[in-house]
N, C-alpha and C positions, 0 to 999 in steps of 0.2 A: 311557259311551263309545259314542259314534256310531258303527254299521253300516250300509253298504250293503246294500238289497235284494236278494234273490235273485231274479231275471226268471224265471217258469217256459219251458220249452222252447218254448210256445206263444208267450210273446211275444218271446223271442229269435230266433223265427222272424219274427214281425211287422220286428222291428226290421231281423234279416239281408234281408227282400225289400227294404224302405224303404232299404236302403242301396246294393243293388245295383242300383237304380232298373231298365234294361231287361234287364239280364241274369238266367237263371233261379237258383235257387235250388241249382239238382242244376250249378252248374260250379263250386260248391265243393267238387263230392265230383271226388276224384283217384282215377287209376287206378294202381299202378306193373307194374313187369316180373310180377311173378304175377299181375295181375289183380287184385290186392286193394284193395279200397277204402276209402281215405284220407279220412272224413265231418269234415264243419266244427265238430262238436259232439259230446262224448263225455257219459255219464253213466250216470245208470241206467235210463233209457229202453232205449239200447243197449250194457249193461255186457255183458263175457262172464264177472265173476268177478274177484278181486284174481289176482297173483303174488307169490308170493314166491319168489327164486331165487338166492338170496347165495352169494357164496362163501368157501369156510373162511377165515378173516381174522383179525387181532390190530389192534384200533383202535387201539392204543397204540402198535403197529409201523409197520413198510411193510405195507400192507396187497398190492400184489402186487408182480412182479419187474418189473423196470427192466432190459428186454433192450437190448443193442441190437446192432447187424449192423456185423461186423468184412471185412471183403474185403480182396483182393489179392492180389497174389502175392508179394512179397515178406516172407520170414518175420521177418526182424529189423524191418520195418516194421510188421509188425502185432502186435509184440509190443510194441512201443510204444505202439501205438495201443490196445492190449486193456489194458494197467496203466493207459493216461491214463484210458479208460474207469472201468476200477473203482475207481483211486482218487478217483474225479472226482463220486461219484451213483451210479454201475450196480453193478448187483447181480449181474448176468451177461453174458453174453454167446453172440453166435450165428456162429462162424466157417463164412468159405464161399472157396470157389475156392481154385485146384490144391492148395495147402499140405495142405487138411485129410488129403488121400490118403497124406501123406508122414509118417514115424514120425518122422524127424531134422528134417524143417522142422516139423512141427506140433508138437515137442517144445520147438525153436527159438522158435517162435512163444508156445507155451505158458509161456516159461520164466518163473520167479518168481510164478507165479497161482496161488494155494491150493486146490486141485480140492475139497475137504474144505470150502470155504468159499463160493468163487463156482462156481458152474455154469456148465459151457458146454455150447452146445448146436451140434450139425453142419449144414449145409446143402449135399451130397454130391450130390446124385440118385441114379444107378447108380452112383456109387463111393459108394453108404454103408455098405455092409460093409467097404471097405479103408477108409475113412475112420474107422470105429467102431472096427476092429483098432490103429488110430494114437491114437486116440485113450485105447483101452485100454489100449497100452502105456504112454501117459504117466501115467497115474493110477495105475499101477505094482500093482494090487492092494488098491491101498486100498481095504477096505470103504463107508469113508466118503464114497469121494468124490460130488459130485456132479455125474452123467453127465445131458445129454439124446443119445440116440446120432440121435432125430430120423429113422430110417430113412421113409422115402416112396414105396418105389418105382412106387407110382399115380399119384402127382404126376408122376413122371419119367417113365413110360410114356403117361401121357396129352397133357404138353407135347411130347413128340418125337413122338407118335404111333407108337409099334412102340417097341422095344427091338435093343439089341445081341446078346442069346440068347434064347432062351425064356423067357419072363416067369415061366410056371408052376413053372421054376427059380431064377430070380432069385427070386422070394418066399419058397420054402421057403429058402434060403440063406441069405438075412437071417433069418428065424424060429428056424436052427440057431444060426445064432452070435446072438441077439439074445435066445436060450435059455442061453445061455452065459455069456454076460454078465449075466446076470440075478444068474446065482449067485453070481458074483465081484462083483457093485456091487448089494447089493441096493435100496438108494436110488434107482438109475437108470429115467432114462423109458427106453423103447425104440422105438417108430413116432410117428411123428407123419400123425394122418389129419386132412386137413387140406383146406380146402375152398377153400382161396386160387387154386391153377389156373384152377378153373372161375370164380371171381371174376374174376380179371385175363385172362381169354375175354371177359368180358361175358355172364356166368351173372346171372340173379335170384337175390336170398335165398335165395329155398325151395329153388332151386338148387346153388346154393353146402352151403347146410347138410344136403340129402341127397347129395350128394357125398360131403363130409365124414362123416357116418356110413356109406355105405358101405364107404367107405373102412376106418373102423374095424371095420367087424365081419370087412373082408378079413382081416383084419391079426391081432383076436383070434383069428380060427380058424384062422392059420398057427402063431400061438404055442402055443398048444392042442397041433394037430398034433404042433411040436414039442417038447413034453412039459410046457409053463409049465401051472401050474392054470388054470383058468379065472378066479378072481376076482385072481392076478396077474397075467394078462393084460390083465384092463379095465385095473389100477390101473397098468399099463408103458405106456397109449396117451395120445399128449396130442391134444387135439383142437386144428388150424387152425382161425384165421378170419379173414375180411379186415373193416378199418375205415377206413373215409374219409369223405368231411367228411359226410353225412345222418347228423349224430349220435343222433338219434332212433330211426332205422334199427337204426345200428351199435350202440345199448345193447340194444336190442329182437331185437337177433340175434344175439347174446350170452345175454343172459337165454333167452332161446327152445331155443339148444345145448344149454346147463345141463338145461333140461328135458325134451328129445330124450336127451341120455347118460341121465338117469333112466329112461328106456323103455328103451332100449338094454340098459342094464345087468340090468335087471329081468325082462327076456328071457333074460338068461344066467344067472336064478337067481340075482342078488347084487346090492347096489345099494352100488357104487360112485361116491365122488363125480367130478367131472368134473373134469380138469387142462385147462383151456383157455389155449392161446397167441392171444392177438390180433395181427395185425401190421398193418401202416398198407397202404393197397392206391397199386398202382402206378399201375393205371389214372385216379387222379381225378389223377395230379400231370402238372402244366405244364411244355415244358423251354425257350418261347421266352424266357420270363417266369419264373421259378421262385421269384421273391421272393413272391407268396400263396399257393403252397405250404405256406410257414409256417403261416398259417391254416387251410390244410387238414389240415397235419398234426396241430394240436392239438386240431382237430374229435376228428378221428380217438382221440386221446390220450384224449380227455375219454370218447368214446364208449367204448373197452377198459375204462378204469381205472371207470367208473359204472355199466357193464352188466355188473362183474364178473368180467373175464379175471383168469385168476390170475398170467398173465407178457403184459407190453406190449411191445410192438416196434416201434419208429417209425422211417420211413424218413429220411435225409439230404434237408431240401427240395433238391436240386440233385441228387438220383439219376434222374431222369429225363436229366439230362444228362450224367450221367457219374458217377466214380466219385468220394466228396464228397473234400474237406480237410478238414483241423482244424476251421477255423471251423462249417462246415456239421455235421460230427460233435457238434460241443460244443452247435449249437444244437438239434439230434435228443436230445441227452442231458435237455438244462437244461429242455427243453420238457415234459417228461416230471417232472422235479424240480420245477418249479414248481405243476405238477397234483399233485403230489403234498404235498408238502412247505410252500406257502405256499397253495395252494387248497385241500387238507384233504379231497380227493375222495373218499380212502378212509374216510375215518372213523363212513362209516353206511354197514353190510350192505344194498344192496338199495336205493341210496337211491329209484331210481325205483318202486318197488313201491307201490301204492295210487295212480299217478297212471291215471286212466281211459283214455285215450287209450294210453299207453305199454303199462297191461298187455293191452288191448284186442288194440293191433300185436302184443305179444309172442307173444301164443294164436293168431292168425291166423298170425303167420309157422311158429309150431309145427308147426299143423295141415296147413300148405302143403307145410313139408317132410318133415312125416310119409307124406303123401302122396307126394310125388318120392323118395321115399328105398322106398318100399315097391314103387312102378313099376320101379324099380332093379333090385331084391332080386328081381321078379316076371320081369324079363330074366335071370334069372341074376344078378348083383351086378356092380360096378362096372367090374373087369376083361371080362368080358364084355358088357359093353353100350356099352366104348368098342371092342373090337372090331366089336361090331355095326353099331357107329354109329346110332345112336339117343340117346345125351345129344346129339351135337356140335349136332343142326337146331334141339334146346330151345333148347339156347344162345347158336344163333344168332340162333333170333326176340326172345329176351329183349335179347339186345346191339343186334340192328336195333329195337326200340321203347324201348331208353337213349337209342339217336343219336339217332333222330327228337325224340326230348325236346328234344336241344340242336340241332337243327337247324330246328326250328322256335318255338325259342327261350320253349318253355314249362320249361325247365331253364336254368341259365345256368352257365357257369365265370367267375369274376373273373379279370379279366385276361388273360382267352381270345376268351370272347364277350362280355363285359361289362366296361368300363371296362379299355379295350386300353391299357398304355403306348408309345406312339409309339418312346420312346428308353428299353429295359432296360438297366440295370449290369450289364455284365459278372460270371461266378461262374466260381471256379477250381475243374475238375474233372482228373479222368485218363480214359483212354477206358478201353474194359471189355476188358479181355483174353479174355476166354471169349467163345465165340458159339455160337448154340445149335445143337445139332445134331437133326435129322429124320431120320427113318427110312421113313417111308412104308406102315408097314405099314397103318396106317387114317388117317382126318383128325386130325392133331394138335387140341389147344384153344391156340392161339396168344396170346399177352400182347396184349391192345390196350391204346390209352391217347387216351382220349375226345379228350383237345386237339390230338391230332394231327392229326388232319383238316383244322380251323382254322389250326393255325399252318403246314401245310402249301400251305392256299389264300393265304395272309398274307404269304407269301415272295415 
């Protein structure tokens, strides 16, 4: 059997100049929003070391959960929508807006879903303690059932900038009752810390992911406080993470979490494994054109379900325009069923683990937000460093060097900045009933969405 040569790095350099005839050799190396450098060739010249960072799994099963995002307001509509979901592929679900606050519509909404079987999870902000109370009532006590109650209220304080009370109250409050619940649902997640805000800001990685453990260690030491152990503390946090189409990225910043909650945890005297949520980010999606969305979202898909989220959540390609239909729901579902079920993604632990380059990123992105996360923690912690304001200018310079990517067209979006359709099909949405509200206490981290700008100069 015939093999090709192996080129040593010396002459994969010869060959790399010879190709790029006047251009240097170093504008193959990239830079991204941390700084980190992206080289044209990995190996052992510059390995830093394998990873291995799997997550607990059955290859024989579904290897993770199949979320997906129920909205609206109307309760008998979304309980339509929540059975077509599970009996359709989904394993769970993630309800959001007004209902979830309500005991008789969320019960309405909930009616016929086996809590003891599928999971749902809340998406509340500052109503997530009325929202968890509603929620608790429908699960009636069942030991079994399973809750994510999803509490956040970092997330919610830092997208409004300020709060509607005292924050240092609103967190112990959720702690109290999230202490409460613990004892009645012992299965149930409780906080979810979650690094998606700062993502859909226009945060870098390292960004995002010491956020997100800030976040968590808010949260374990409210639970703490209010009287949970310590190691059921770790084991009630699920961590946030955003994924969009830099699938490379988004497995590499996944695997990288994993190994962050390992420090984390290990800090708290216990090493707990890590419950990671991935969700699809909003910022990469289109809303003139929402048709290659699609392709971004299953970037995204591939990127969760390969770097080991334990629960995926993919947006409706047409949520950037509004609130989806049927069609766009079923395609967020089947998208995900596909990577699953006919691409077989799940079925090797780690599969990226021993590629050079990947575990290469994974360690740097580590390191990066080991670092941002420790700068955090040196301000005081997360709560107090968005009062300071001191994240929001990070995340501003990190969002102003994403633009300049696409603005000077060393980034591209399909069918944004590249390969524009003159004439889109129309997509049936609803508009969004909810609008966000500010408070002003300090600079919110406000939601961008990179194609805006274009399709806004394009009109």
């Amino acid at each position: 059997m015939s093999q090709f040569p192996a080129p040593t790095p010396l002459e994969w350099r010869d060959a790399a100049i010879k190709a790029l005839k006047d251009r240097p050799l170093e504008s193959l190396v990239h830079l991204d929003a941390d700084q980190l450098a992206t080289r044209p060739l990995y190996g052992t010249a510059n390995a830093t070391g394998a990873v291995f960072a799997p997550r607990p799994s059955d290859s024989e099963g579904r290897s993770w959960d199949l979320r997906t995002i129920v909205e609206g307001v109307d309760a008998a509509e979304l309980n339509r929508t929540i059975l077509t979901d599970l009996e359709n592929g989904a394993a769970s679900v993630l309800v959001s807006g007004p209902v979830v606050g309500d005991v008789t519509q969320l019960t309405k909404a909930l009616e016929g879903v086996a809590l003891e079987l599928a999971p749902v999870a809340l998406d509340a902000g500052f109503d997530g303690v009325k929202a968890g109370e509603a929620l608790a009532a429908v699960a009636k006590d069942s030991p079994r059932a399973q809750l994510s109650f999803h509490l956040d209220p970092v997330s919610a304080y830092a997208r409004a900038g300020g709060a509607p009370s005292g924050f240092a109250a609103i967190l112990k409050d959720a702690a109290t009752k999230a202490a409460n619940w613990s004892s009645t649902y012992p299965q149930a997640k409780l906080f979810l810390a979650s690094g998606q805000v700062a993502h859909e800001a226009g945060a870098s990685i390292a960004q995002e992911l010491a956020f997100a453990l800030s976040s968590s260690v808010a949260y374990v030491k409210a639970l703490v406080e209010a009287g949970v152990s310590q190691d059921k503390a770790l084991s009630s946090v699920t961590l946030g993470v955003a994924v969009d189409q830099q699938y490379f990225d988004g497995l590499a910043k996944v695997r990288a979490l994993r190994l962050l909650w390992a420090n984390v945890s290990k800090a708290f005297g216990h090493e707990v494994q890590a419950q990671i949520e991935a969700r699809s980010s909003r910022r990469m999606l289109s809303s003139r054109d929402p048709w290659p969305n699609m392709l971004r979202l299953t970037a995204a898909g591939f990127a969760g379900s390969v770097g080991g989220a334990d629960v995926v959540v993919l947006d409706a390609f047409t949520r950037a325009a509004g609130l989806p239909d049927d069609f766009a729901r079923r395609q967020a579902r089947n998208t995900q069923l596909i990577l699953m079920e006919e691409s077989n993604l799940g079925r090797v632990d780690d599969p990226a683990s021993g590629s050079w380059y990947i575990d290469a990123r994974t360690r740097e992105l580590a390191e990066a937000a080991w670092t941002e996360f420790q700068a955090i923690e040196a301000e005081g912690g997360v709560i107090a460093a968005l009062e300071g304001q001191v994240i929001q200018p990070r995340i501003a310079r990190a969002r102003e060097f994403t633009e300049k990517a696409y603005q000077n067209g060393s980034a591209q979006i399909i069918g944004v900045t590249k390969f524009v359709d003159p004439d889109v099909r129309a997509v049936s949405v609803e508009a969004e009933a909810v609008q966000p509200v500010t408070y002003g206490a300090f600079e919110p981290l406000k939601p961008v969405r990179i194609a805006a700008a274009f399709e806004e100069a394009g009109q």
